[in-house]
C-alpha positions in Angstrom: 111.3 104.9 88.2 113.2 108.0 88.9 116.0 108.5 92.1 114.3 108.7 95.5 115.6 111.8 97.5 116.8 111.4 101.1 113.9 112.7 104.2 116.0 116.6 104.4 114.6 116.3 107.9 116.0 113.5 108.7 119.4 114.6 106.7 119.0 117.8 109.0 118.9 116.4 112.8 120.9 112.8 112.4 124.8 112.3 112.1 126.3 108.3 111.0 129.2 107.9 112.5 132.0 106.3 110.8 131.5 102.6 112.1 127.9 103.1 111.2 126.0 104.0 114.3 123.1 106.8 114.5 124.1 109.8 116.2 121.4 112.4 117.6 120.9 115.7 119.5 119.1 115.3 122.9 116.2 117.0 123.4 115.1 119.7 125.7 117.8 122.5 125.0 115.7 124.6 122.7 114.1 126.8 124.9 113.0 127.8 128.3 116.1 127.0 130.7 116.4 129.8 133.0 113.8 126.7 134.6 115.9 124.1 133.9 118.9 123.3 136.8 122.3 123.3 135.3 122.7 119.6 136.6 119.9 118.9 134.1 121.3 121.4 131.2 124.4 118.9 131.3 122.7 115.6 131.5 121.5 117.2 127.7 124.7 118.2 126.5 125.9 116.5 123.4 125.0 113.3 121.4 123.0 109.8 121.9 122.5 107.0 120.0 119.4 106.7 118.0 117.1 104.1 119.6 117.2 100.4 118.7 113.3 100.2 117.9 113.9 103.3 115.7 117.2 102.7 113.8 115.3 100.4 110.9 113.1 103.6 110.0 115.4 106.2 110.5 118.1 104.2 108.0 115.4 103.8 105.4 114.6 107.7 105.5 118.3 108.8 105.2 118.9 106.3 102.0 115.9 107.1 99.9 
């Protein structure tokens, strides 16, 4: 059976920190946010954690 490929999606939009943990943009900084306050343009600023009930799926896609 030949080498399954990593999701390039998944490659694309998901960091793994180096003690192992899921690291992810937030969303809702794409577009439209002249609407958006600045108080809620900060709350997106940076990383989260993948979520727990996700993490299983999101591992399988990244080590195909």
């Amino acid at each position: 059976m030949p080498k399954q490929k990593t999701h390039s999606g998944t490659k694309k939009r998901i960091k793994v920190t180096g003690s192992g943990k899921l690291r992810r943009q937030k969303a809702g900084r794409r577009h439209l946010m002249e609407k958006k306050s600045n108080r809620v343009s900060r709350r997106l600023e940076g990383t989260a954690e993948v979520a727990p009930s996700d993490t299983r799926m999101v591992r399988r896609l990244l080590r195909r």
